[in-house]
N, C-alpha and C positions, 0 to 999 in steps of 0.2 A: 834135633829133629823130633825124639821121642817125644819133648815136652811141647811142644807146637801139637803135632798130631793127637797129646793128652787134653792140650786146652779146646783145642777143637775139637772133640770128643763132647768135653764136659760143657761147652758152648750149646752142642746139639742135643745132648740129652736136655740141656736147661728149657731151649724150644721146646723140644717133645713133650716135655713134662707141664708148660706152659699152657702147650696146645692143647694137650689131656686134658686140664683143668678147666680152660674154654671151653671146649666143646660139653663137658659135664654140667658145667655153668650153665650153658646155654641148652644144654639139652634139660633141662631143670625148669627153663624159664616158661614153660608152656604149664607148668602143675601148679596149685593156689598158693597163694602167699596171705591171703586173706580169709581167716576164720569163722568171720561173721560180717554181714553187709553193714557198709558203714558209707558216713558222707563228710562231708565238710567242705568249710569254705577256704581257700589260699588268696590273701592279700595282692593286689596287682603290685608290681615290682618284689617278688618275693624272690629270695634268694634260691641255690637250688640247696644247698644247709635248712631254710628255712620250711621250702620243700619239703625232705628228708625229714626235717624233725616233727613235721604236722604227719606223716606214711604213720612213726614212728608212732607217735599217741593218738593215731587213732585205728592202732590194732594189726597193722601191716606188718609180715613177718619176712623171713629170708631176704634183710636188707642187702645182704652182700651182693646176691643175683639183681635183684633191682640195681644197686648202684652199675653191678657190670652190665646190664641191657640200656640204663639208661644214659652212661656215656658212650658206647656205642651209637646207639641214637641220637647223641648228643643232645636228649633233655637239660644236662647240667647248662648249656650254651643259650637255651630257648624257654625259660619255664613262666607259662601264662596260668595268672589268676584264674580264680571263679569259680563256682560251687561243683563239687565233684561228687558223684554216687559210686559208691561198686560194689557189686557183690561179691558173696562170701568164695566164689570158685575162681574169683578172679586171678590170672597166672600173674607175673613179672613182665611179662612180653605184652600184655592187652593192658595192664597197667599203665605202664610208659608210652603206649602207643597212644592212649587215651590223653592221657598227661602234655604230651609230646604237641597233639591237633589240639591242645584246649577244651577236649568233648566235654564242655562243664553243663550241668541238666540247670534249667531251668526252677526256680522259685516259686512259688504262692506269695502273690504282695495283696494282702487285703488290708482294709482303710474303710471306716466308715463314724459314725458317732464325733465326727470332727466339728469343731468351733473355729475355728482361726488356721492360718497358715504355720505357724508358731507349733500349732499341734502337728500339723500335720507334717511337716518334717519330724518330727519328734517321733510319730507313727511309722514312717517309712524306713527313719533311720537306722529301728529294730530290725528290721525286714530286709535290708540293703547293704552294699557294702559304702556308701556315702554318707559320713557321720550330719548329726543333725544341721549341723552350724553352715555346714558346705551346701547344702540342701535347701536352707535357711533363706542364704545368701543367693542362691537363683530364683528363690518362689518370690521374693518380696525383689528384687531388680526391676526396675521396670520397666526394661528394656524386652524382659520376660513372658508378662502379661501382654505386652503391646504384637510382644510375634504373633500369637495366638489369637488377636482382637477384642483384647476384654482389657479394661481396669485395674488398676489391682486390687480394690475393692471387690469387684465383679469373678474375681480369678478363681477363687475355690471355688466356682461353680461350674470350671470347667472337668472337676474332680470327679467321676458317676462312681459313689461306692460302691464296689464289688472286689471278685479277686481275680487277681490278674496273673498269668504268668509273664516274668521278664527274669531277666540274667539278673544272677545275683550282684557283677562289676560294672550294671549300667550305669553312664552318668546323668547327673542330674540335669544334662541336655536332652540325651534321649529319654528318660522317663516322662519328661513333661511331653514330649514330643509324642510318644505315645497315648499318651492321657490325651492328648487332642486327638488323634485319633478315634481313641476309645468316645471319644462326647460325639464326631461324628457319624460312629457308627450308631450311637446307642437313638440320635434323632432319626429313627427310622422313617419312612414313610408314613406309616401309622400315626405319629408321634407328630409329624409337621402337619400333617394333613390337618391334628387335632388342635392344633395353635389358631387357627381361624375362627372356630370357635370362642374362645378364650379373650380372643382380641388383645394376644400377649404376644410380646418377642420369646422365644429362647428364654432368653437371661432372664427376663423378666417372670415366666414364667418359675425358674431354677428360684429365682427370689419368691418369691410369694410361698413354693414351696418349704423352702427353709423355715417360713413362720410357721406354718403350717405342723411342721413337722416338729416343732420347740412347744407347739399347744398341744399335740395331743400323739401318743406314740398309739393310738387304735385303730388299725388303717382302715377298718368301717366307717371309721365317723371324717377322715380326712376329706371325701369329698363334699362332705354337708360344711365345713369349718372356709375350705375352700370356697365353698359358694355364696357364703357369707363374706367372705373379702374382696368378691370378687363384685357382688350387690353394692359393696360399699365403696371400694374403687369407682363404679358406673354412676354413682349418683355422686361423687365428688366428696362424699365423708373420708374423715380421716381413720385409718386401719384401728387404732386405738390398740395395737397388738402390746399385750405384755411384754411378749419374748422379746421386743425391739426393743422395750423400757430396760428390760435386765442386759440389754447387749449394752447397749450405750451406759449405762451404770460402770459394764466391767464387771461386775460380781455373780459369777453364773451359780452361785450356792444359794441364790435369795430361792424362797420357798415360795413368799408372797410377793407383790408388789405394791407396794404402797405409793398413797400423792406424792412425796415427793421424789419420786422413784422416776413419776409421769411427766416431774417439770424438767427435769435432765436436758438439757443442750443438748442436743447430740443430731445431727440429719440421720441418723438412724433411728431414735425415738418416734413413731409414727403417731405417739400423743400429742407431739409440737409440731411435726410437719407432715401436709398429706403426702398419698400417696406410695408407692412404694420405694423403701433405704435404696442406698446407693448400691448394693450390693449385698447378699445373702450372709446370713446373721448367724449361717452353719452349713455344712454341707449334706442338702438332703438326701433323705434315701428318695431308691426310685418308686419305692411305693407312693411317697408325697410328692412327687411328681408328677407321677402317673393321676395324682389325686385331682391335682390341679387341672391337668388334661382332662382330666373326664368330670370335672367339679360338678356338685348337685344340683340343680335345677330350680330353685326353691324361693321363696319370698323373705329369708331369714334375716335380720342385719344386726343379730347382737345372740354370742350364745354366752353361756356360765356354766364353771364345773356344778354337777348335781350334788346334790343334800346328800348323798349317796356314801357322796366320799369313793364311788368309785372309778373317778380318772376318767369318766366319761361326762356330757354336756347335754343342758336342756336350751334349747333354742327358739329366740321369741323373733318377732317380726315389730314390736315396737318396743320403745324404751321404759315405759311401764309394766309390760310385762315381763322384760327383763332385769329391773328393779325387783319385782316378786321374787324371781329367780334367784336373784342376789342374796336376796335378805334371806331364803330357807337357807341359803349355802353358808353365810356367814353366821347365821344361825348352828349351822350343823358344827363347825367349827369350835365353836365355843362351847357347846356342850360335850364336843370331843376333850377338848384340851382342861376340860374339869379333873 
């Protein structure tokens, strides 16, 4: 009987001592564990090890109290992805809870200067937790384009660059699906109203902009460049645009374009076929957009960079005196390159 009433002794002190320890633990878990604010991202399907080892290197202290609150809570059973913030005062107890609901904060996804869909996965991919190839394979599907009403030619122009907040473990269902969104907020009222003018769809406007925006990055002179394409579209001339020649090439490092640059096959070369490509040759900003909408007013139908050499253009209404034009600039050139 001694040794029965000794083991049950030493059974209840082991509780006691137990429950001490608990309740220390846990009266601990309200005080910071975190020294300095910090973030990161956690991979969707992440382990709660895997968890644990991202706390660990990134500055998270008093692991032991965390592991005891968060199996409590049973975190280790439940642990969801996606970008986490916390500060420096953060306890053990708002840690886990945080962790626990997934309270992961939102991103900055900007994207702009883009060529090709090819890019623009490659851009996002930095930015996301969806690697390029994955991202790749939804933008160019074209089952893709078609939900949304556009081509896949036509498709990066449902892209309006700016920056966006979204989850860092969106997939690349919901991010396009936003991005439509974002194209129909962005055709404001304002913005439709000014397509009558224009005597342009949407898309077609996003197109015209693209060239636009590949001739000259000086958004003063975008609506005068604009108005000039737009002169030449209404009389049935062909765009004659450069940046169509160097798209259909492939080679976006050409400086110049030269004749045979112009004979290029391509229904994107608007030196061979009129009218406007099948689909935008970049994704414009909205300032060349906006340029388009509000295009200049003017009798222009040929401009050329100035003798200036400074990225800006002198603009003739005939082909003669855009010839003049020509020749001071290509003039100015060769005296440059002496």
């Amino acid at each position: 009987m001694a040794k029965r009433k000794s083991y049950g002794l030493g059974a209840l002190v082991l509780v006691v001592l137990v429950g001490i320890v608990g309740v220390v633990a846990l009266g601990s878990a309200t005080k910071s564990c975190i020294n300095s604010d910090t973030e990161f991202n956690l991979p969707s399907g992440s382990s709660y090890e895997a968890l644990t080892d991202t706390l660990r290197a990134h500055g998270v202290e008093r692991m032991g109290v965390v592991n005891l609150v968060a199996r409590l809570k049973k975190l280790d059973q439940s642990v969801k992805g996606g970008h986490y913030e916390f500060r420096h005062s953060t306890s053990p107890m708002s840690l886990v809870n945080a962790l626990r609901a997934g309270a992961q904060k939102p991103v900055r996804l900007t994207f702009n200067n883009i060529r090709t869909l090819d890019q623009l996965a490659g851009r996002l991919a930095e930015q996301i937790e969806a690697d390029s190839l994955t991202l790749l394979a939804h933008l160019t599907a074209p089952a893709t384009a078609q939900k949304y009403g556009f081509t896949r030619e036509e498709f990066i122009g449902m892209f309006i660059p700016n920056t966006y907040q979204v989850w860092w473990n969106l997939s690349p269902e919901a991010l396009t699906d936003r991005m439509a969104k974002e194209y129909d907020k962005f055709w404001t009222s304002e913005r439709t109203a000014a397509l009558a003018r224009t005597r342009l769809s949407k898309k077609e406007v996003i197109n015209l902009a693209s060239i636009v925006y590949e001739e000259t990055k000086v958004v003063s002179e975008m609506p005068k460049i604009a108005g000039v394409y737009i002169n030449r579209l209404r009389r049935g001339m062909p765009l004659q645009a450069c940046p169509t020649a160097k798209y259909a090439v492939g080679d976006f490092t050409l400086k110049r374009i030269l004749y045979k640059h112009t004979q290029v096959e391509s229904p994107y070369n608007t030196y061979k076929h009129r009218g406007l490509p099948p689909g935008p040759i970049c994704m414009p900003s909205i300032a060349a957009i906006d340029a388009v909408l509000g295009y200049a007013d003017h009798k222009w139908l040929y401009f050329c960079a100035k003798e200036d050499l400074s990225g800006r253009h002198n603009f003739a209404s005939t082909l003669a005196e855009h010839n003049r034009n020509s020749r001071r600039y290509n003039e100015a050139l060769k005296r440059n390159s002496k």
